[in-house]
C-alpha positions in Angstrom: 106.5 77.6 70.1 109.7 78.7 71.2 109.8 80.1 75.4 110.8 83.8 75.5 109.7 84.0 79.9 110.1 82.4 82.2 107.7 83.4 85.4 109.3 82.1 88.7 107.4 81.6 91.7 108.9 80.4 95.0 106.2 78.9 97.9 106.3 77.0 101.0 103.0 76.2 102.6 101.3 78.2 100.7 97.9 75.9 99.7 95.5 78.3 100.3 97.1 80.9 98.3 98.4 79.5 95.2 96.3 78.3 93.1 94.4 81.9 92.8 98.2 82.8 91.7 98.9 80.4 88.9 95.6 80.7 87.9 96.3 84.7 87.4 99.2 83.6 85.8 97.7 81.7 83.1 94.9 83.9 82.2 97.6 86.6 80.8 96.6 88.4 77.9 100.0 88.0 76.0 99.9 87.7 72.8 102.5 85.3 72.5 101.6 83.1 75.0 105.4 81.7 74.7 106.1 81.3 78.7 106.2 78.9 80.9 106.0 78.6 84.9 108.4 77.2 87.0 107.2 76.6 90.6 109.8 75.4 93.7 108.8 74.4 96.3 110.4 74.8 99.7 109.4 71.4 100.8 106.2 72.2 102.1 104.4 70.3 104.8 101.2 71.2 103.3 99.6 70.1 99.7 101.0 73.3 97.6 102.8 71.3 95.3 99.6 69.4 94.5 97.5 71.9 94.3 100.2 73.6 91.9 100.3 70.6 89.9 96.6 69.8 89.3 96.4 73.6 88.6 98.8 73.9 85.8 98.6 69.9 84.3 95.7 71.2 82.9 96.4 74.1 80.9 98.5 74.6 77.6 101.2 76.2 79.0 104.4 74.8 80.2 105.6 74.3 83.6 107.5 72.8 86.0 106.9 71.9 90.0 110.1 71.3 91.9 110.9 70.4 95.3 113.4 72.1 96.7 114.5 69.8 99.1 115.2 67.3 96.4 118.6 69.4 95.7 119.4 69.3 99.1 119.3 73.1 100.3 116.8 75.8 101.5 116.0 79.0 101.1 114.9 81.8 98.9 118.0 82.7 97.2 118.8 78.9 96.4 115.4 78.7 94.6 115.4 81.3 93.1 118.5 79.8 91.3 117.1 77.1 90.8 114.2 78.7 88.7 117.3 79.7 86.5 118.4 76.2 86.2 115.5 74.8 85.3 114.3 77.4 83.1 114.0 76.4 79.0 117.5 77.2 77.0 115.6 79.8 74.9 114.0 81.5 77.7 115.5 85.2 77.5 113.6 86.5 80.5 112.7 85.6 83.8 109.9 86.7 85.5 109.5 86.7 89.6 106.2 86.7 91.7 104.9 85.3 94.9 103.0 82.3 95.9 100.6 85.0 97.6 100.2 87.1 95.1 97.8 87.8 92.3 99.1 89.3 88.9 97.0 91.8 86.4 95.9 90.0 83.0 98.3 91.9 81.2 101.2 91.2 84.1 103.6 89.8 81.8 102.7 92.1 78.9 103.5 95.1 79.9 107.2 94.4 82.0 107.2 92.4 78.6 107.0 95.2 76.2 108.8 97.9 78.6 111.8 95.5 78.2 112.5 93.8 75.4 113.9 96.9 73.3 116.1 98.5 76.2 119.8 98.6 75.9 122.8 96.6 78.0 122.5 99.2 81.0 119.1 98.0 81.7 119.0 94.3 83.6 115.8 94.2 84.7 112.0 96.2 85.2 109.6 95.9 88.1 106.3 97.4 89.2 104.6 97.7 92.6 102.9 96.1 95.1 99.1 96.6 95.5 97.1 95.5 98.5 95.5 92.3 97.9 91.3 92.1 98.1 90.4 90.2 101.2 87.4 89.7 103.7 90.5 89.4 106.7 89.9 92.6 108.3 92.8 92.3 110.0 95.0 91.1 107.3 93.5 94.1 105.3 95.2 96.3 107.8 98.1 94.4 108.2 98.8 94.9 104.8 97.5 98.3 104.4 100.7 99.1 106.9 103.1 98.0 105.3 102.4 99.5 102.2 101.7 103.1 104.0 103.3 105.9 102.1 104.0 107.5 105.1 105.4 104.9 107.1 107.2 104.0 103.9 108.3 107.2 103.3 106.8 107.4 99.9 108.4 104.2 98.6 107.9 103.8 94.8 107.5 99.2 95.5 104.1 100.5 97.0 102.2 102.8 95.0 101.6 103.6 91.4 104.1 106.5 91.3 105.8 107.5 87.9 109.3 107.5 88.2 110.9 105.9 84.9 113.9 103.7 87.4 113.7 102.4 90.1 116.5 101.7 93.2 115.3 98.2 92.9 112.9 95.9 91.8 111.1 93.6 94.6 110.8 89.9 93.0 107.2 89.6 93.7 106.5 91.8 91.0 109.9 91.8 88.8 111.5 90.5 85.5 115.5 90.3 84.4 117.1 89.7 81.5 118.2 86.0 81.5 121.9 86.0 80.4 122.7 89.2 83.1 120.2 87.1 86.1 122.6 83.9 84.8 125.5 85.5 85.4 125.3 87.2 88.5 122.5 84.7 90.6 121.5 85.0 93.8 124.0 84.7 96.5 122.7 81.0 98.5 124.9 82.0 101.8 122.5 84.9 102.3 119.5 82.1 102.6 116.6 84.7 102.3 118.0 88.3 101.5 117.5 87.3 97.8 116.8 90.7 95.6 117.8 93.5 97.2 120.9 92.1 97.3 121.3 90.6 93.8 120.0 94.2 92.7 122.9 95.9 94.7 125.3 94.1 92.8 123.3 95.0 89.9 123.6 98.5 90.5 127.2 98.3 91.4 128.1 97.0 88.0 126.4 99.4 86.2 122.9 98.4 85.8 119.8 99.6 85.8 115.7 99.1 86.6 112.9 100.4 85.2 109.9 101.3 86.8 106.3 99.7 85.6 103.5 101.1 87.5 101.3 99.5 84.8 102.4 96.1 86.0 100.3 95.6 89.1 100.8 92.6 91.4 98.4 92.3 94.4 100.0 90.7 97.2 98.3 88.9 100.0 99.6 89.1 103.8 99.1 87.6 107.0 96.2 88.2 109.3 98.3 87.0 112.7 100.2 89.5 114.5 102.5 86.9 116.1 103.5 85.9 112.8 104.1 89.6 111.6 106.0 90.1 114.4 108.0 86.8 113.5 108.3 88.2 110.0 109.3 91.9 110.4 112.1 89.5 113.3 113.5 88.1 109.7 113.7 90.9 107.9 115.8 92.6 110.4 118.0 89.5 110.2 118.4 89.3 106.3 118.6 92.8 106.0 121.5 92.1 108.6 122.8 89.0 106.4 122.9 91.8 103.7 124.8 94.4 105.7 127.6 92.5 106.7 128.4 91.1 103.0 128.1 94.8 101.9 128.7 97.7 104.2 127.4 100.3 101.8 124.2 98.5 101.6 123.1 99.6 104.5 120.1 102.4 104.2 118.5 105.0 107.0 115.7 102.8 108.5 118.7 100.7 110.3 120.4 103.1 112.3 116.9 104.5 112.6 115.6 101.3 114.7 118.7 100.7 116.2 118.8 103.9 117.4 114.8 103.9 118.6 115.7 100.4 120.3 118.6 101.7 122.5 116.4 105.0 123.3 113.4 102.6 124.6 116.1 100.8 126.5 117.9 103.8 127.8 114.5 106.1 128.4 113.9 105.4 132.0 117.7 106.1 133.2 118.2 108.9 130.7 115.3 110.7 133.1 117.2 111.4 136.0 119.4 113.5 133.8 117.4 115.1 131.5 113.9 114.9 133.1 110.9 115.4 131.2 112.7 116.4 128.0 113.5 112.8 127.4 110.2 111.6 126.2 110.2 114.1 123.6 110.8 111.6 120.8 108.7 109.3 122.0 106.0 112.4 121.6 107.1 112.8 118.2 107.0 109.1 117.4 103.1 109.0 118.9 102.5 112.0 116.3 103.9 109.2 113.4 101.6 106.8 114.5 98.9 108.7 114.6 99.3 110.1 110.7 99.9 106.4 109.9 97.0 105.8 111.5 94.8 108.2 109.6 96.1 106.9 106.2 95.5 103.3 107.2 92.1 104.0 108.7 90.9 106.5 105.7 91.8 103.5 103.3 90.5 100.4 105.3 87.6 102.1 106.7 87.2 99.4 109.2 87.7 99.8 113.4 90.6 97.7 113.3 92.7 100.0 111.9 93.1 100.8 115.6 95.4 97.7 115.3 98.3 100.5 113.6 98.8 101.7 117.0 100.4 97.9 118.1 101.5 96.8 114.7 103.7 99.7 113.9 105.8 99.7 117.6 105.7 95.7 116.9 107.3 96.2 113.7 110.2 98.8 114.6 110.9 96.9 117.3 110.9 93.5 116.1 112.8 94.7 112.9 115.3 96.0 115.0 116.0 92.8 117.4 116.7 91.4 114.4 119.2 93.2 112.9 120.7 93.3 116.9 120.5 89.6 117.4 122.3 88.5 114.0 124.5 90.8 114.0 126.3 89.8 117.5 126.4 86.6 116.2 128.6 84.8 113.4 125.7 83.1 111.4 122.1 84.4 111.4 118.9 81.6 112.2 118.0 79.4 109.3 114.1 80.1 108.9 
């Protein structure tokens, strides 16, 4: 049978996490059943390409387990690419989802069937990301923040909301048409800041995303708050990475921090001018934490929701060091 997808999915010590994916990813109810599943690795020091191996040699569907240390780089955007590479010459589409993630039975379906008839304009279709089931109390939380609609500001990547395109499409939940992903790639000097900058240049040239809120993906997330705090650090530094390749890339919720950083840093001397009237934002921002608070704790329904009142400070801030520290310097941290 001749490949039409490709599905994607790029790991690094992820062993506890992905065989629950690839097993979500071969149950799909698709009719065809003509994809196969390319898996690099980023040279893990843990058994995920093992596990992802013994998973998938049993099943009737083709695949693929790479190292990506073989080809003598790292990072997300060169595997990514490398997913192209080694995709099958007939493949026409290619599919993207996390190592942590599971996908809905009819994942592939349904971005599937809302793109195959589309015209040149569209290059790709994506659908959000749902919070994962787990028994982590705190990674519950964890995750339940950063998919808030209010602290995300009613983004479209978190929630089932019907909008028929989206700005973007996040790649743990995303498919492109081959020949326009081929031509375009992923940009490997950006190391990490893999689709939102691939769909800039997307966007740039013309083309567009549709939004599947039928294709749910439920996304797993850490449960340490050291290591959120080291990952909301590199986001700040791709987004950064991003920024500097592409000025008008650059959205709200940078100056925002930046702005919130330099204010924190700046509060105490600012008093002697302005007295008491300078803590007035940081009023305000304890009224935003406490609405992101209420949404967090009415959908967790568990006492460590009282963790939102660390974890969302934590993440503005770390976020923002980011963005600060790699942007005063000429090459950003290789993670």
């Amino acid at each position: 049978m001749s490949i039409t997808i490709t599905v994607g999915i790029i790991a690094r010590n992820e062993g506890k996490n992905i065989e629950n994916t690839l097993e979500s990813i071969l149950n799909q109810n698709f009719e065809l059943r003509s994809y196969e599943i390319v898996v690099v690795d980023g040279d893990s020091t843990d058994n995920t390409r093992e596990i992802a191996r013994k998973t998938l040699e049993g099943s009737d569907i083709k695949y693929k387990v790479i190292n990506e240390a073989d080809f003598g780089f790292y990072g997300h955007c060169f595997a990514r690419n490398l997913v192209i590479d080694n995709s099958d010459q007939n493949s026409k589409y290619i599919a993207f989802t996390d190592a942590d993630c599971i996908v809905d039975k009819k994942w592939i379906s349904t971005l599937y069937h809302e793109i195959k008839d589309t015209d040149k304009t569209i290059a790709g279709a994506g659908g959000p990301r749902l919070v994962a089931k787990t028994k982590n109390k705190k990674e519950l939380v964890i995750n339940t923040l950063l998919t808030s609609q209010i602290a995300s500001r009613g983004n479209p990547a978190f929630a089932k909301r019907k909008t028929k395109y989206a700005k973007s499409i996040a790649n743990y939940n995303a498919i492109y048409k081959k020949d326009i992903l081929s031509k375009f790639r992923y940009d490997e000097k950006l190391i990490m800041s893999d689709d939102n900058e691939l769909n800039f240049r997307l966007r740039k040239s013309g083309y567009n995303f549709i939004n599947v809120t039928e294709a749910m993906v439920w996304h797993h997330e850490t449960s340490s708050i050291m290591e959120f705090a080291r990952n909301m650090f590199k986001y700040g530094v791709n987004i950064t990475n991003t920024v500097k390749k592409h000025r008008n890339i650059i959205t709200i919720n940078v100056p925002i921090t930046i702005t919130w950083i330099l204010y924190l840093i700046l509060m105490l001397p600012f008093y002697y001018v302005l007295g008491s009237y300078v803590f007035i934002p940081l009023l305000l921002y304890f009224l935003f934490i406490i609405s992101v608070f209420i949404e967090v704790s009415l959908k967790t329904k568990t006492i460590y929701s009282l963790m939102t009142f660390i974890l969302l400070p934590l993440q503005h801030i770390s976020y923002g060091l980011g963005f600060i520290w790699n942007l005063i310097h000429k090459k950003g941290p290789k993670f």
